[in-house]
C-alpha positions as CSV (number, residue, x, y, z in Angstrom):
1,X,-6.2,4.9,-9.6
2,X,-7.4,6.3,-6.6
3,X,-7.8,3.0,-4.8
4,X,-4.3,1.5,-5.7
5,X,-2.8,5.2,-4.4
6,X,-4.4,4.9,-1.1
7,X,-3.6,1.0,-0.7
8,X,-0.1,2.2,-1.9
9,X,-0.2,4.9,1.2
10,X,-1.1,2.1,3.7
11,X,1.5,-0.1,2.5
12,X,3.9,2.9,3.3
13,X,2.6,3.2,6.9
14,X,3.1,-0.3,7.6
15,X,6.2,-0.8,5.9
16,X,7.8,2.3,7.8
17,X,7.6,1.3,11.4
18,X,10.5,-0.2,11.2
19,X,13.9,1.1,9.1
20,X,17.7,0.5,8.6
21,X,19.9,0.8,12.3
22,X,23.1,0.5,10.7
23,X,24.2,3.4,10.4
24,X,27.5,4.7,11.7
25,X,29.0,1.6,11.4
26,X,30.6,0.2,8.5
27,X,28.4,-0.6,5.2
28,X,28.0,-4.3,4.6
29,X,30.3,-5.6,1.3
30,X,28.5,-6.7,-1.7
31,X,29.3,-7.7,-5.2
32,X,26.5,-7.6,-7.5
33,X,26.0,-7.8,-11.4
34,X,25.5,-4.2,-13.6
35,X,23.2,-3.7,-16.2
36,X,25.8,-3.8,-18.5
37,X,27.0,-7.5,-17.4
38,X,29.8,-6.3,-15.2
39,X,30.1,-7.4,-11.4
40,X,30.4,-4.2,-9.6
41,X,31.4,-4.3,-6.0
42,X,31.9,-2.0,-3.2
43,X,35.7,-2.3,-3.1
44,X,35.8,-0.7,-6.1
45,X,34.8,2.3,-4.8
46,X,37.0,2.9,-1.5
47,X,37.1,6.2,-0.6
48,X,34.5,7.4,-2.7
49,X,31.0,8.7,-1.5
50,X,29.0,5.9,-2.7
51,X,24.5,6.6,-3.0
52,X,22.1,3.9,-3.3
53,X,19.2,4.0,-4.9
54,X,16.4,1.5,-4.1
55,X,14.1,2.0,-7.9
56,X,10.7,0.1,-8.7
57,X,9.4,2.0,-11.7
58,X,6.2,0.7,-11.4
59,X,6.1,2.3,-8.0
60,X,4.1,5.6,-7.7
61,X,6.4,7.1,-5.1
62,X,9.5,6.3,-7.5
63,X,7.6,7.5,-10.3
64,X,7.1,11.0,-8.0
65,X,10.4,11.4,-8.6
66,X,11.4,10.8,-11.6
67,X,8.6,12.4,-13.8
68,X,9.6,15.7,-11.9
69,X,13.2,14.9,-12.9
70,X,13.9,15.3,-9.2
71,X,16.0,11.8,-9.0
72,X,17.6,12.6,-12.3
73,X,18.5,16.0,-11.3
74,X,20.3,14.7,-8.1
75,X,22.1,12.0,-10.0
76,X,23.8,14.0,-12.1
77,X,24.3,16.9,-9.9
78,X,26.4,14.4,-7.1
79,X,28.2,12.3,-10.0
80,X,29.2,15.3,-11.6
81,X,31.1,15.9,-7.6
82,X,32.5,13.0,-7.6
83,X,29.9,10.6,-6.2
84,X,29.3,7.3,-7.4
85,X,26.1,6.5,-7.8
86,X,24.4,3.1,-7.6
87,X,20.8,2.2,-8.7
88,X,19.6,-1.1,-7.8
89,X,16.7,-3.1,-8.4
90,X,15.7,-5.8,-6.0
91,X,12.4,-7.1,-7.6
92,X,12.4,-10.5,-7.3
93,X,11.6,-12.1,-11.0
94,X,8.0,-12.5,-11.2
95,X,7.5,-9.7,-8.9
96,X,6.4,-6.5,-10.0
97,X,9.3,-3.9,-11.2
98,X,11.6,-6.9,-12.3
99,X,13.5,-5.7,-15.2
100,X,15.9,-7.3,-17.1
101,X,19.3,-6.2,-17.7
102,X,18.2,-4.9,-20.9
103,X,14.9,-3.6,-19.8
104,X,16.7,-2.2,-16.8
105,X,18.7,-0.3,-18.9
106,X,16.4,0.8,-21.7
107,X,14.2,2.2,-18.8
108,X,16.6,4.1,-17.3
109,X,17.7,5.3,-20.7
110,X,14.4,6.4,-21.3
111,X,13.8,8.5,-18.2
112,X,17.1,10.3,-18.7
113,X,18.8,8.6,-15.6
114,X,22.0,9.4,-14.6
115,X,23.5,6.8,-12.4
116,X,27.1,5.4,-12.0
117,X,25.6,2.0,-12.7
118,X,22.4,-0.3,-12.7
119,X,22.7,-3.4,-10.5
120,X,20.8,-6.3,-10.2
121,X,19.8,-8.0,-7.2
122,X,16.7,-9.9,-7.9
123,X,17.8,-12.7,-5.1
124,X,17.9,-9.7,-2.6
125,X,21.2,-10.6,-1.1
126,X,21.9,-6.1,-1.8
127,X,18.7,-4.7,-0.5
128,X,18.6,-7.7,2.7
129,X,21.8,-7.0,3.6
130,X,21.5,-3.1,3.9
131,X,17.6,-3.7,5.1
132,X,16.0,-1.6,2.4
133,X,12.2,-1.4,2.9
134,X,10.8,0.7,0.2
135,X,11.3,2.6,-3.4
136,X,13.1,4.9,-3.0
137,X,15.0,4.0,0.1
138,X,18.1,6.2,0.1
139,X,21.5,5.4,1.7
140,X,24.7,7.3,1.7
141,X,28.0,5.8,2.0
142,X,30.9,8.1,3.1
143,X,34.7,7.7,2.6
144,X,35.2,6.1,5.4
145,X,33.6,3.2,4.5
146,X,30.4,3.8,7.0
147,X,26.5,4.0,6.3
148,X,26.5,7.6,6.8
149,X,22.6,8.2,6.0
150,X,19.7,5.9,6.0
151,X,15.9,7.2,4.5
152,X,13.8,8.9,2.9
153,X,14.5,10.9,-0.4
154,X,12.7,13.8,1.1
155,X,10.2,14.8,4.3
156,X,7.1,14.5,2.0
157,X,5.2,11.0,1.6
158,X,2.9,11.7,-1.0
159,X,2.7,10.5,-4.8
160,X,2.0,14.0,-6.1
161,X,5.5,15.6,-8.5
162,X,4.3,19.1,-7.6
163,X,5.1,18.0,-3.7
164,X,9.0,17.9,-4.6
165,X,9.7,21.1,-4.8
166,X,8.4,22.3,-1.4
167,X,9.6,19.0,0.4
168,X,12.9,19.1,3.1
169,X,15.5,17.9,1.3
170,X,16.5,15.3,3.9
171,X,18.6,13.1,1.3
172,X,20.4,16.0,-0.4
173,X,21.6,17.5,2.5
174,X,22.9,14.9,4.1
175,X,24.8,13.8,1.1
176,X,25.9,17.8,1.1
177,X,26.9,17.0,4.9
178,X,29.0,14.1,3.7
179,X,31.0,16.3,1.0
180,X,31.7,18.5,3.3
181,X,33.3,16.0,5.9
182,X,30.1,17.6,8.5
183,X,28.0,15.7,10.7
184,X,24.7,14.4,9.3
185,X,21.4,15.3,11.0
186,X,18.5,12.9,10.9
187,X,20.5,10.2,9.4
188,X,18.4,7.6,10.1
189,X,14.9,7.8,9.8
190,X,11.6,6.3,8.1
191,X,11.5,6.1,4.1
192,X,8.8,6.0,2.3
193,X,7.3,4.5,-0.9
194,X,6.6,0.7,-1.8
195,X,8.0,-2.1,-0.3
196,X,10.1,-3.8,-2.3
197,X,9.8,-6.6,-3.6
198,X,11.6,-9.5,-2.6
């Protein structure tokens, strides 16, 4: 385990030199199909605060945060204000974290996720066009229509659960900013996790 951690951790440093520029201006459009069969696109959700997700459950980092029921716990906490939440999963098929609409949701399911809804994007034309790098990669998407925040769930790049707690909360207060109609500070900066992949 050890080996694939650390190779994991190296990916990471790699994959973060370079991250998402975008934001501040307005979020690219996108139409993509749910779990549940539906096409789901961003229209739909004008003046809503709209999160996405980046998931790989197969990734270690993603799996940081939802065995410490950290994601989960943020999901249901911002839909419950309001916020529409959007998981995707860009795993191309054959790649590893592909799921398919039925595995998606069956997983999800099972870890007690609390999303708006599950989209599919295993041609990449979602995570491409918002420049996602890794799982999780987190981005915000105020009223307005603009990427308001771009990067990491939290300030701590490890695999370890008992990290979370201790961690700056980068994502969450940002999205807090956002509610509260405030300026966002560190808006864009490096994720971290596994690349995804495309």
């Amino acid at each position: 385990m050890k080996p694939f951690i650390t190779a994991a951790i190296v990916g990471v440093i790699a994959i973060t030199s370079s991250f998402a520029k975008e934001v501040g201006k307005p979020a690219p459009a996108f139409t993509a199909k749910s779990a549940k069969g539906t096409e789901i696109s961003l229209a739909n959700y004008k003046d809503k605060v709209v999160v996405l997700e980046w998931v790989n459950f197969d990734c270690p980092f993603v799996k940081k945060h939802y065995a410490s029921k950290n994601m989960q716990a943020l999901q249901a906490a911002y839909t419950g204000k309001g916020v529409i939440w959007l998981t995707i999963n860009s795993s191309a098929e054959g790649k590893q974290g592909h799921l398919t609409a039925e595995k998606f949701v069956e997983k999800a399911t099972a870890e007690g996720g609390k999303a708006t809804e599950l989209l599919l994007d295993a041609d990449g034309k979602v995570g491409k066009a918002y420049d996602a790098k890794v799982t999780p990669h987190m981005m915000i998407i105020s009223k307005d229509g603009n990427l308001a925040y771009s990067g990491a769930i939290d300030s701590t790049a490890s695999t370890k659960a008992e990290d979370v707690a201790a961690a700056d909360k980068l994502f969450a207060n940002a999205l807090d900013a956002v509610l509260a109609g405030k300026e966002v500070t560190n808006a864009s900066n490096k994720p971290y996790g596994c690349g995804v992949k495309y």
